[in-house]
N, C-alpha and C positions, 0 to 999 in steps of 0.2 A: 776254220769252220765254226761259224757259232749258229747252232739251232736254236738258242734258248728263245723262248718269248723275250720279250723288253722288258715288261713288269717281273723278271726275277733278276733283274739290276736291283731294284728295289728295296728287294731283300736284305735288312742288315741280319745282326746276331751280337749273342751276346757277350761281353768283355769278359764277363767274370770265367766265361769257360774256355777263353782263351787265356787268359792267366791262369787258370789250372791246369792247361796243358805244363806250359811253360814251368810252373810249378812241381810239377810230377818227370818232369825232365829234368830238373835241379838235383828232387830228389832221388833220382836214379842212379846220375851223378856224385852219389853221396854228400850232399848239401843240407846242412839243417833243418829242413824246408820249416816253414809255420805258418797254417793256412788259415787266413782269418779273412781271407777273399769269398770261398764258397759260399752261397745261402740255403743250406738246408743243415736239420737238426744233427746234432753229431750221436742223438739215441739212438737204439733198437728198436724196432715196432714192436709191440708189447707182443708177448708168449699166445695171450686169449685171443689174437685176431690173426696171427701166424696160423695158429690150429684150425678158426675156423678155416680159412682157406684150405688148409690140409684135409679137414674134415669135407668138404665139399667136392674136392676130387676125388678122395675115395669112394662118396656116396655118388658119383656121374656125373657131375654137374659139370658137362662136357661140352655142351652145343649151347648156340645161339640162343641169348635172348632178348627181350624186346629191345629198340634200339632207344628206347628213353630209359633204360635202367628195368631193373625185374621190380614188380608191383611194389616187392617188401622192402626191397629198396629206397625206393620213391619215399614211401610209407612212414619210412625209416628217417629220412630226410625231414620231412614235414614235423614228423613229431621232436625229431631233434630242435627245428627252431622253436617251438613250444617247450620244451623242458629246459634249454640254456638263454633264450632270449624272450622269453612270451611272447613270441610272433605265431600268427597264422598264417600257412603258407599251405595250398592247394597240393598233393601229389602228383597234381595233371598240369604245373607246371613246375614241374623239376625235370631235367635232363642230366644225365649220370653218363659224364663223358670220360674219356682218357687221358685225365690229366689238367688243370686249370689253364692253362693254353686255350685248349680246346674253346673254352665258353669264349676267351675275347679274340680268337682267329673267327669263331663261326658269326660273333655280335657286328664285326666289320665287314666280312665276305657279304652280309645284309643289308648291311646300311650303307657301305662305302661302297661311292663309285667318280668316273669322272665328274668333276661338277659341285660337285658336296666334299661339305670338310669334316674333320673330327679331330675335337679337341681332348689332350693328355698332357699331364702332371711334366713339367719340365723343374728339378731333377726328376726321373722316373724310370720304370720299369722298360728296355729299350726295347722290348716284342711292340708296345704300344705303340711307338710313332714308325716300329717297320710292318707291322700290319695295317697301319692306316696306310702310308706310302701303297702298301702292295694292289690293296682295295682300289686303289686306284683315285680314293681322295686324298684330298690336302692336309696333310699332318699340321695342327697348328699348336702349338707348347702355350700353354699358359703357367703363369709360376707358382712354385710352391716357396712361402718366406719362414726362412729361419726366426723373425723376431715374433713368430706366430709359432711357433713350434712346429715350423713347416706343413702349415696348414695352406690350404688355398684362402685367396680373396673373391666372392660370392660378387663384388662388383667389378673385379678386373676379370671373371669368366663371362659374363653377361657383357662388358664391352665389345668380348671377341664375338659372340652368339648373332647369328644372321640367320635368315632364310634358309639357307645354304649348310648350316650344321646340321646333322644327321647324328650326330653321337658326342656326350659329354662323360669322355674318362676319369673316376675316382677313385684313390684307391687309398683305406684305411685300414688296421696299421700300414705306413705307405713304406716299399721296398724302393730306395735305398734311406732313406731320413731315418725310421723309427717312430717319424711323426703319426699325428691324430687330427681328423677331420675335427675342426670346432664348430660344436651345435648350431649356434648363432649363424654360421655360415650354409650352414646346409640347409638350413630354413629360408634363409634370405636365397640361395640359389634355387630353390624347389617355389619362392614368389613368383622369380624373377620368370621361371623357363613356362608356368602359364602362359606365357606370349609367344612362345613358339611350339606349338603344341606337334612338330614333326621333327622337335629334337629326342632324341630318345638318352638316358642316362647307362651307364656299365660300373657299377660299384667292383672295384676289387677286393675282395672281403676276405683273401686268401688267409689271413694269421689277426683272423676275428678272435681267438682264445688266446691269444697271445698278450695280451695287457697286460703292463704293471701297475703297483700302488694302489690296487683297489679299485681301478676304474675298469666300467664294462664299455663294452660294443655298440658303437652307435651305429646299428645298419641302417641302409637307408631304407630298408621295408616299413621304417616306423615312418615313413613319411605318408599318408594316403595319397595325396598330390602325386605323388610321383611314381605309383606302383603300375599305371595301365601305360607304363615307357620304360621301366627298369630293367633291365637286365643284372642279376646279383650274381660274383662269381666266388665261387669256396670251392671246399674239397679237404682231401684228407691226410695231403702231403707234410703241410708244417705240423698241425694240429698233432697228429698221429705218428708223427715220423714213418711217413711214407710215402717219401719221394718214388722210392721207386718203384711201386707197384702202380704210377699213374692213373689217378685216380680222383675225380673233380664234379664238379656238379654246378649246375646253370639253374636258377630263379627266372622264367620267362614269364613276360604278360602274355597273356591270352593270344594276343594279334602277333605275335613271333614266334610262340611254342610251333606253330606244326611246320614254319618254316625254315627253323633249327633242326627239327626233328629228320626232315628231308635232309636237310645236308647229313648229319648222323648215316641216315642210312645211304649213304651216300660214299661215304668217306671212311667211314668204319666198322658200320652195319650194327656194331654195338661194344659194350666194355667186357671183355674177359667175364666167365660165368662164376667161377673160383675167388677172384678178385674180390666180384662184390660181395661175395658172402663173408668175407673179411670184412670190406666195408661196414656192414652191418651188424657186424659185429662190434664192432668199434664203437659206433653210435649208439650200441643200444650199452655194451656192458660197461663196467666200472671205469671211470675217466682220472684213476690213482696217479695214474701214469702222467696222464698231461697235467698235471698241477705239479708234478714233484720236477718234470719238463721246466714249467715254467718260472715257479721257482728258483732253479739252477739256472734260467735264463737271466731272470730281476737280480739276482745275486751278482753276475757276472757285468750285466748291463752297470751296476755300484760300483764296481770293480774299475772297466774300459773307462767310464765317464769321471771316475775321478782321478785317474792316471793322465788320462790327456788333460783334461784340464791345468794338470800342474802343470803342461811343460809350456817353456816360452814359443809365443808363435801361434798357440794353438790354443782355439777355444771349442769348444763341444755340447750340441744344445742335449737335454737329456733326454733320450727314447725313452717313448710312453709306452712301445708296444714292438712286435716283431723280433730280430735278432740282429741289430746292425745298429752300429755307431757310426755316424755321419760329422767328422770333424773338420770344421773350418780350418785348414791346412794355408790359407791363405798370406801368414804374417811370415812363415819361412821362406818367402821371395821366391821359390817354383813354382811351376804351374803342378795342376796336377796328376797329369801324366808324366811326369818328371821325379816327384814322390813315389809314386807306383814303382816307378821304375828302379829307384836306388833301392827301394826298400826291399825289393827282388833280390837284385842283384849284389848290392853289399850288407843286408841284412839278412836275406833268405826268407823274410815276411810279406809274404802275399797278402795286397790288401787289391783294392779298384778304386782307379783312379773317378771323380764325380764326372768327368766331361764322358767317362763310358753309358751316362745313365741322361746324356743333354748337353746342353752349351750351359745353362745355369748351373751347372755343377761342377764347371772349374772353380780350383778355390779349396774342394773340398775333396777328399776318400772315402769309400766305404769300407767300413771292418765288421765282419761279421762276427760278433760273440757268438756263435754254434759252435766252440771249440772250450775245451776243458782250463777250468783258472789254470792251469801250471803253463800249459800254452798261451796263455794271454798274458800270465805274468810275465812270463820269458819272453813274447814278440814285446809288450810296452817296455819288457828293459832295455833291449836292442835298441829300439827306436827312441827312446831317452837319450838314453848312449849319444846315436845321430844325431840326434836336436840341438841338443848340447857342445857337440862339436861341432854342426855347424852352423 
């Protein structure tokens, strides 16, 4: 008996939490396990935004409220891109959804349909090309190159850009590379798409505080060009370390705010009342936490990249930002679901294989530094070890 629709064939999912399965069944097993597959931060959400939430239960904050987020919220939002990026940003168009999913499931349920395409970052995030699939358009991968620092090329996404595209996926710092949109390209893309003025853009901005070396966040709010099609996606998961309180927010132009907002209430009527006063706690109080975060992130990213580096086989471009090394796996003669695989099972080191994230991305693994140096020292000796023998 199959009842399902057809379009939930469509539906992929994502590799890295199948290797966690697998992973967590190793370690059950009593297996060394060492997880450098997952992507989220291996901190605690800091104490002062635990409380507030604790504090907001006890005070009621029990029922429903607006389904674009509580005023203070919004509020809260807007001023945050003023005080960490000097952006202006409207509080009437922010949506304070459940989790950063949320913003690019709702941006294609909108734009995507039979007939129209939408194009995403091939290596990339794999929600992107199975919610386009789902929407019912045509998923079309454009590339992101290593000798760019895994940036896109502004004239090889305008090659692909027709009539017919409805949505231009970006995501900086980009999950799985590390990579960083370059200026020059984002300029030349935001020329280009004047000639299609019913492409809309979807920046994924998820681990915007996450930069090394001194360099900041280029969102593409800074563009004016492109702000009445944008759709900007963040939230408070990597930033914050809090994945699991699901917790995200949506930058809408004017002409899609109120028809995000209908899906919203729609589909989940609104975000937890408790949650966001956490939320907003977070944004508003002391940010000790995510610098000392990121820190121990830039420190470890020195660490993975110059580890791989040494070994034969293996080259590795440097992550500017996010929590993942993206290593050209390519000169050790497997594919690279075949690396994934041994490094599971005769190393006990979860990493993902790059074809989980695209077809351009065999060749290469993702390793996620969200895991403690003694952990990373010990998965890169293991996997030295390997190299070396084979």
């Amino acid at each position: 008996m199959n009842m399902l629709a057809s379009s939930a064939a469509l539906l992929e999912t994502e590799s890295a939490f199948d290797v966690l399965s697998r992973a967590q069944k190793r370690a059950a097993a009593g297996h060394p396990i060492i997880n450098l597959g997952i992507g989220q931060p291996d901190f605690q959400t800091s104490a002062y935004i635990v409380e507030a939430a604790i504090k907001a239960l006890r005070d009621g904050q029990h029922g429903y409220t607006a389904a674009t987020g509580t005023a203070e919220l919004r509020a809260g939002v807007s001023a945050y891109y003023d005080r960490f990026f000097g952006l202006a940003v409207d509080s009437d168009s922010v949506l304070v959804v459940p989790g950063g999913k949320v913003t690019m499931a709702f941006a294609m349920m909108l734009l995507g349909e039979a007939g129209r395409e939408i194009l995403y970052p091939d290596p990339g995030f794999p929600i992107y090309r199975s919610m386009a699939g789902y929407s019912g358009a045509r998923p079309a991968p454009y590339a992101l190159h290593e000798d760019k620092g895994f940036s896109f090329s502004a004239d090889e996404i305008l090659e692909r850009v027709n009539d017919n595209t409805r949505l231009i996926i970006l995501n900086s710092p980009g999950n799985p590379t590390g990579g960083s949109n370059l200026e020059a390209e984002v300029e030349a893309l935001a020329r280009g798409l004047e000639a299609f003025p019913n492409c809309a853009v979807l920046s994924d901005e998820i681990y915007s505080r996450l930069y090394f070396d001194g360099a900041s966040h280029l969102s593409l709010l800074r563009f004016e060009a492109l702000r009445d099609r944008l759709i900007v996606l963040d939230g408070w998961s990597k930033t914050y370390a809090m994945t699991g309180w699901r917790l995200g927010w949506g930058i809408w132009p004017a002409s899609m705010i109120g028809a995000a907002t209908k899906l919203a209430i729609n589909i989940h009527s609104c975000v937890n009342a408790p949650a966001q006063a956490a939320a907003l706690a977070a944004l508003e109080g002391l940010q000790d936490d995510v610098e000392t975060m990121r820190l121990a992130f830039q420190a470890r990213r020195d660490l993975i990249h110059a580890r791989l580096n040494a070994l034969p086989g293996v080259t590795a471009a440097r992550p500017k930002g996010a929590f993942y090394a993206f290593p050209n796996i390519s000169g050790l003669g497997l594919s690279a679901q075949q690396v994934q695989d041994q490094w599971l099972e005769d190393l006990n080191v979860a990493a993902i294989a790059g074809t989980s994230f695209g077809a351009a991305g065999e060749g290469y693994v993702r390793l996620s530094f969200a895991n403690s140096t003694e952990n990373i020292e010990a998965a890169l000796d293991r996997i030295e070890g390997w190299v070396r023998r084979l």
